[in-house]
C-alpha positions in Angstrom: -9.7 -6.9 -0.1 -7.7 -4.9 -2.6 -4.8 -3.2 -2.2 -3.8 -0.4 -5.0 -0.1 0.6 -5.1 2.8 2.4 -7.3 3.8 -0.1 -9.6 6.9 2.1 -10.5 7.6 2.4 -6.6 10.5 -0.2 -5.9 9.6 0.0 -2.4 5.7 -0.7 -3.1 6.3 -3.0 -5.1 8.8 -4.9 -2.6 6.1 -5.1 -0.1 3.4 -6.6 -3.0 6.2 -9.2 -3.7 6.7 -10.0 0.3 2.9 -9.5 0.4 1.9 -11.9 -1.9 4.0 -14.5 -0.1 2.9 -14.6 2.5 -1.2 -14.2 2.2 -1.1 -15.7 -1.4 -5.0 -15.5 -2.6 -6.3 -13.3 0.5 -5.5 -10.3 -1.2 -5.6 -8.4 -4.8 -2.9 -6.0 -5.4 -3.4 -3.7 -8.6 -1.4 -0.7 -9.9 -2.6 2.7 -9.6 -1.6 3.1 -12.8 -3.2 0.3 -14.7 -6.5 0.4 -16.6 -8.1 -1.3 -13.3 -6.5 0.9 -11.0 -7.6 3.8 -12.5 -11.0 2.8 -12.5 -10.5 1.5 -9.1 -9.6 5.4 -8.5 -12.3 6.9 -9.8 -15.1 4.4 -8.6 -13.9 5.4 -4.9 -13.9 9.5 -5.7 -9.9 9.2 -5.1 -7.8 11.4 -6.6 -6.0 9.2 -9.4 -2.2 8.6 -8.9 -2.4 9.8 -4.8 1.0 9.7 -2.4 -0.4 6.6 -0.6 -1.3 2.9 -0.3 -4.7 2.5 -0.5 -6.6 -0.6 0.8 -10.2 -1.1 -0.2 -12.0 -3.4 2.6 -15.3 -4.1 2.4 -16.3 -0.6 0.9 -14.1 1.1 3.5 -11.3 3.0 2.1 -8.2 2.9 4.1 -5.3 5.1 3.4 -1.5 5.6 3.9 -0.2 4.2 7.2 -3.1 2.7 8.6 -3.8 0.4 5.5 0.5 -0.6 6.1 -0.9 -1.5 9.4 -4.2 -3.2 8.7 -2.3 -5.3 5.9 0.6 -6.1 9.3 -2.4 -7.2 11.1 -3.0 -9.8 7.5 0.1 -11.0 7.5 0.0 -12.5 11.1 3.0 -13.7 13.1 5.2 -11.0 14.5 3.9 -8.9 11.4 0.7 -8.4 13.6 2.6 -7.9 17.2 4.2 -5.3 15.4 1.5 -3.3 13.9 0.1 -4.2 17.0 3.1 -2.3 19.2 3.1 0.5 16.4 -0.9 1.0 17.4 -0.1 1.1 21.0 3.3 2.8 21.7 3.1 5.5 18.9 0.9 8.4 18.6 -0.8 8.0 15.4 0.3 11.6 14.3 3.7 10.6 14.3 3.3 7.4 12.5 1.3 9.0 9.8 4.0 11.9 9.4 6.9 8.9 9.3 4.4 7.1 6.5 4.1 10.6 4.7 8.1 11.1 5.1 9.1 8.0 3.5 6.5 8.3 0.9 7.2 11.5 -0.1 11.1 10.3 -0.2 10.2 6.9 -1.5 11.8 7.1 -5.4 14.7 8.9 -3.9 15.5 6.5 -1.1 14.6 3.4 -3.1 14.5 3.9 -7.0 12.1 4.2 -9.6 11.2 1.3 -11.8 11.1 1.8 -15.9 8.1 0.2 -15.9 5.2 -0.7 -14.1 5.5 -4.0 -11.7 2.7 -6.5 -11.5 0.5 -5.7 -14.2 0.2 -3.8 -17.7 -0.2 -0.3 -18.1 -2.7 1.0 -20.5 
């Protein structure tokens, strides 16, 4: 499983850190923007750089809000009775417009980092 973030997204790159901590080797997070990522990208037909977390599972592409709550559902604990109350109790249009709010707001809300977090940029 592979999940490609914005390494110069402080809140991306909070939930790789928090991520990585809790499912250690279960998971590989790369960059959008590094060389990988970008290959990544274009292997997958995805527009390079999109406005989403994307999750690669098993050849399935998984996008935006969903792959936040697939990777819930990895972490385990209350993390997965929370994705798992999200699922149930919210209509998926209106978790997928919150997702696009925040991430559309993210570098205002949170910051921007001066450089990439988690690997090199080439």
């Amino acid at each position: 499983m592979i999940l490609l973030y914005d390494g110069y997204c402080v809140l991306c790159s909070g939930l790789v850190r928090r991520l990585v901590k809790i499912v250690g080797d279960n998971i590989s997070v790369i960059p959008m923007q590094s060389t990988v990522g970008e290959e990544l990208l274009k292997n997958y037909n995805i527009d390079l750089l999109p406005d989403e977390v994307i999750l690669l599972k098993d050849k399935e592409i998984i996008r935006g809000a969903d792959a936040i709550i697939e990777l819930m559902r990895l972490c385990g604990r209350w993390w997965r009775f929370t994705a798992k109350v999200i699922s149930t109790f919210f209509p998926a249009a209106f978790v997928h417009w919150g997702y696009k709010r925040v991430a559309k707001y993210r570098f205002f809300l949170f910051g921007r980092r001066k450089s990439c977090y988690y690997g090199d940029i080439n």
